[in-house]
FILO-225899 format. One record per residue: residue in three letters; x, y, z of N, C-alpha, C, CB in turn. Coordinates in steps of 0.02 Angstrom, whole numbers, padded with zeros to 5 digits, always signed. Glycine has a CB too. Example, Ala and Ser with C-alpha at 12.3 -4.5 7.8 and 13.67 -1.06 7.14 Angstrom:
<sites>
ALA+00660-00284+00390+00615-00225+00390+00660-00165+00390+00565-00224+00452 SER+00642-00112+00354+00684-00053+00357+00645+00002+00394+00704-00030+00286 
</sites>
This chain:
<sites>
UNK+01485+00312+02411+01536+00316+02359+01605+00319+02392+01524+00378+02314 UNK+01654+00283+02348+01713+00271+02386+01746+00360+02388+01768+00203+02340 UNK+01799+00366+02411+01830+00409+02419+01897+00413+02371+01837+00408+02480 UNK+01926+00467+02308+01975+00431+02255+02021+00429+02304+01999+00467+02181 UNK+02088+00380+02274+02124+00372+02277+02179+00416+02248+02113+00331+02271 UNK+02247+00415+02303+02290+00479+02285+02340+00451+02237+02329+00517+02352 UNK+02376+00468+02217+02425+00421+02160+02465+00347+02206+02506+00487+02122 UNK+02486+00403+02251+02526+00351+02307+02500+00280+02326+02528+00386+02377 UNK+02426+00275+02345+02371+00235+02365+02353+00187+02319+02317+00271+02378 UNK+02377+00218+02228+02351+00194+02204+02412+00129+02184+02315+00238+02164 UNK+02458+00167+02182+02523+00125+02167+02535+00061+02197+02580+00160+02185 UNK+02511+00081+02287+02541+00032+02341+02475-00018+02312+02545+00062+02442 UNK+02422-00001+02304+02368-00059+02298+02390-00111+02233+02287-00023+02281 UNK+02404-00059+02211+02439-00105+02128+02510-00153+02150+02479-00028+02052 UNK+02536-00137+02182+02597-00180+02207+02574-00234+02254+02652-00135+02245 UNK+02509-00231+02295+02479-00280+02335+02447-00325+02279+02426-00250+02391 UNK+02411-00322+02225+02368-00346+02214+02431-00387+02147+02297-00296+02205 UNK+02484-00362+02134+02520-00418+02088+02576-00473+02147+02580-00364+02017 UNK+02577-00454+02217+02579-00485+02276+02548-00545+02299+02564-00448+02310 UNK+02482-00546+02270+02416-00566+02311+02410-00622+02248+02340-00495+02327 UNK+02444-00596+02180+02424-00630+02104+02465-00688+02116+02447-00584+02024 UNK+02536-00680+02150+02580-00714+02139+02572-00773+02197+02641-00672+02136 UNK+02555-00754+02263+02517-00797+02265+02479-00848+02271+02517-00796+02259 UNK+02430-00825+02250+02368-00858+02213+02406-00920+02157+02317-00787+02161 UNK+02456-00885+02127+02478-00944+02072+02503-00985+02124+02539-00926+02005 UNK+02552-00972+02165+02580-01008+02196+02552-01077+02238+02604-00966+02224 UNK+02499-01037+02252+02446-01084+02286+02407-01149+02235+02384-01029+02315 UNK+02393-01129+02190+02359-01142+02142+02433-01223+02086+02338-01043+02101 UNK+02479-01208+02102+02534-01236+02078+02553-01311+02149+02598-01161+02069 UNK+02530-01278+02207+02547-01334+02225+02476-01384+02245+02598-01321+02280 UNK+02438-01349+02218+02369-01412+02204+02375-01453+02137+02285-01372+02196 UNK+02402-01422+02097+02376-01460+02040+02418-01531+02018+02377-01408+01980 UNK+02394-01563+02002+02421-01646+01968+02469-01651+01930+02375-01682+01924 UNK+02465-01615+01888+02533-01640+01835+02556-01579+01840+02522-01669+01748 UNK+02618-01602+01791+02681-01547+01809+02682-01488+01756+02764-01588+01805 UNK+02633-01510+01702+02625-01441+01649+02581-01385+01696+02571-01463+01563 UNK+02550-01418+01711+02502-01370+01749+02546-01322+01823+02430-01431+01782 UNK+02584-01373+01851+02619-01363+01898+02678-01283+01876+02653-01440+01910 UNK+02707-01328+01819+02755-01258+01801+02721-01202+01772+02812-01272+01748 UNK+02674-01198+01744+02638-01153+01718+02620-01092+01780+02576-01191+01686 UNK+02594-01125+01828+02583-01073+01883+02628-01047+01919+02548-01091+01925 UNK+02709-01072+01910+02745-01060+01949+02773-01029+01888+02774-01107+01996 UNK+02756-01021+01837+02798-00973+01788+02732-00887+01771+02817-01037+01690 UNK+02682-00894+01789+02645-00856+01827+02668-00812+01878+02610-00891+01850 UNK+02691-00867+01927+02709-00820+01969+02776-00799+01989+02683-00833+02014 UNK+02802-00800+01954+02873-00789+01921+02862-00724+01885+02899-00851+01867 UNK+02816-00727+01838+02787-00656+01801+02783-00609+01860+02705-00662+01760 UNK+02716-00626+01893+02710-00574+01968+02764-00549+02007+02675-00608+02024 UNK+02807-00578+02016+02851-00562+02019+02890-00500+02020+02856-00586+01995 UNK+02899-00508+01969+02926-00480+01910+02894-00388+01920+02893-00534+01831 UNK+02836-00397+01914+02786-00354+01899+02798-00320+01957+02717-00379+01885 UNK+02779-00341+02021+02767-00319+02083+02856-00296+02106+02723-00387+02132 UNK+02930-00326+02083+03007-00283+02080+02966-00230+02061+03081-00307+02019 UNK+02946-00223+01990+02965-00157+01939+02931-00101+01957+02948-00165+01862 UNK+02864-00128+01991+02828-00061+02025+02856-00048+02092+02745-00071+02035 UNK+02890-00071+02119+02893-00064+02173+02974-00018+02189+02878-00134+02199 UNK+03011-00030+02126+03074+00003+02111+03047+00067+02096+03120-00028+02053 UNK+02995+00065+02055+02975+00135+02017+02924+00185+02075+02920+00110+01934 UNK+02918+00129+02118+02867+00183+02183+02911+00213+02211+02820+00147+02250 UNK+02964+00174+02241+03012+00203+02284+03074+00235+02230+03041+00141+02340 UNK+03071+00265+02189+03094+00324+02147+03057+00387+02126+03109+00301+02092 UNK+03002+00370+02160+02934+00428+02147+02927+00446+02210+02855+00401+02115 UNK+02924+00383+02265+02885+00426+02331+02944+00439+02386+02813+00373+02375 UNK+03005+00402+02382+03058+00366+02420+03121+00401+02403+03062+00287+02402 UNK+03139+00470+02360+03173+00485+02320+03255+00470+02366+03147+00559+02292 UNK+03261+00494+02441+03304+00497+02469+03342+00420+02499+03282+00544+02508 UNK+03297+00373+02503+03326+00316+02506+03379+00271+02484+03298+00299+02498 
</sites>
């Protein structure tokens, strides 16, 4: 059985894994054929983005206070 996770651990994994999302789109955007498909993943990962700023502002205001 795994061992839990502390809040901190849990945060940084959550900031890797919308990291890892973005990407994946990214990757995924420059395979594909046409350009709907194309912008779609790059507006994906544009979202991730997004996601992975806001946690990452909000980690380092929780764990980072003096920075």
């Amino acid at each position: 059985m795994a061992a839990a996770m502390t809040l901190e651990e849990s945060w940084r994994l959550a900031i890797e894994k919308e990291r890892e999302s973005r990407e994946l789109y990214l990757h995924l955007a420059s395979m594909a054929d046409d350009s709907a498909t194309k912008n779609l993943f790059r507006f994906l990962a544009s979202e991730e983005e997004k996601h992975e700023r806001m946690l990452q502002d909000e980690f380092d205001r929780a764990f980072m206070p003096d920075m």
